[in-house]
C-alpha positions in Angstrom: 17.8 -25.4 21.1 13.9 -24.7 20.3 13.7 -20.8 19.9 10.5 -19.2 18.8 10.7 -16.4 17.0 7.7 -14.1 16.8 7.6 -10.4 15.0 4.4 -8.5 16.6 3.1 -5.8 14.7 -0.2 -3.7 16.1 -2.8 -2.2 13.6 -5.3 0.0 14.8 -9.0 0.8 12.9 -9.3 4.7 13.1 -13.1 4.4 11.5 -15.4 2.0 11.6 -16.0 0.4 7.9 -12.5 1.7 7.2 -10.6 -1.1 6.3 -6.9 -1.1 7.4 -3.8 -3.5 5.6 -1.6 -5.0 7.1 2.2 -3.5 6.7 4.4 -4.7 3.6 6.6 -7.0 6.1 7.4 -10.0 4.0 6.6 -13.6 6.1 9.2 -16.4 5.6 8.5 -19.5 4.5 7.1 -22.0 7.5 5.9 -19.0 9.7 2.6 -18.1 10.0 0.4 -15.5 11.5 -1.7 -14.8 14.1 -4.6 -12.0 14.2 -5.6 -11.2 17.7 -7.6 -8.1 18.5 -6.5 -6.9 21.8 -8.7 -5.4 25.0 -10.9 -2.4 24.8 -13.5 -1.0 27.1 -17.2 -2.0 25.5 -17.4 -5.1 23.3 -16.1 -4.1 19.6 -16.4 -6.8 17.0 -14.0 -6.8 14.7 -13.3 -8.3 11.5 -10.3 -10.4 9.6 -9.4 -11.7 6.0 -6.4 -12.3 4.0 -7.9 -10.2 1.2 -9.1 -6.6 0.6 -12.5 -8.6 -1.2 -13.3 -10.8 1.8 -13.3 -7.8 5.0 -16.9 -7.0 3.5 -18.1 -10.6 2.8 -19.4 -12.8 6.0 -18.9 -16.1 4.5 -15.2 -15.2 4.1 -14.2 -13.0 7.2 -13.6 -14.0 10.8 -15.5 -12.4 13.6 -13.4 -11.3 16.7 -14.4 -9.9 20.2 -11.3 -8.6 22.6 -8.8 -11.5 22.9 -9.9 -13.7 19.8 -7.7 -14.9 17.4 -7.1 -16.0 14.0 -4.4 -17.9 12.3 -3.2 -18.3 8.9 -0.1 -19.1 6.0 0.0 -16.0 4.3 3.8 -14.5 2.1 3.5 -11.0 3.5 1.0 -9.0 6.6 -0.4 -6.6 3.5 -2.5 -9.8 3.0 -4.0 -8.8 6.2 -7.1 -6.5 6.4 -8.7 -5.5 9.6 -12.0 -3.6 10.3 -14.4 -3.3 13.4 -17.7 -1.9 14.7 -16.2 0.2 16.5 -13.5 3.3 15.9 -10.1 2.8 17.4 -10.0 -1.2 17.3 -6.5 -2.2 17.9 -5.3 -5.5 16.4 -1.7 -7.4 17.2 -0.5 -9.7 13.8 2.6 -12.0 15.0 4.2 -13.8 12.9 5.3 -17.0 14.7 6.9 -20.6 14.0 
């Protein structure tokens, strides 16, 4: 039997330039995560990386619009770190076989 598990968490960017981590929810071994910002009215841009360092650095953050995503192997969603444009940017992070 092929069951996926997934654990969906949402994080949501109160201020713009804010950065906001991921919760400490460990992520076993052979899962990995998935960032996807989720609809708004207007067009916020958000921004992803799996350090606290690389949210502020272009060449190491991913640029999302509503519905993007981004995948990655990471041990725990604190590695996370979300920020947007715009105040109230609300991001989904599944963890998923």
């Amino acid at each position: 039997e092929n069951i996926q598990e997934v654990i969906i968490r949402r994080v949501r960017v109160l201020t713009s330039g804010e950065p906001v981590q991921g919760p400490d929810i460990p992520v076993p071994e052979g899962y990995h995560v998935t960032v996807r910002q989720r609809y708004h009215s207007g067009d916020p841009q958000g921004r992803v990386a799996f350090s606290r360092n690389d949210i502020g650095d272009d060449a190491t953050r991913s640029l999302l619009y509503d519905g993007d995503s981004v995948s990655g192997r990471v041990s725990n969603l604190n590695k996370v770190w979300v920020d947007s444009d715009t105040a109230n940017t609300d991001f989904e992070l599944m963890v998923e076989r």
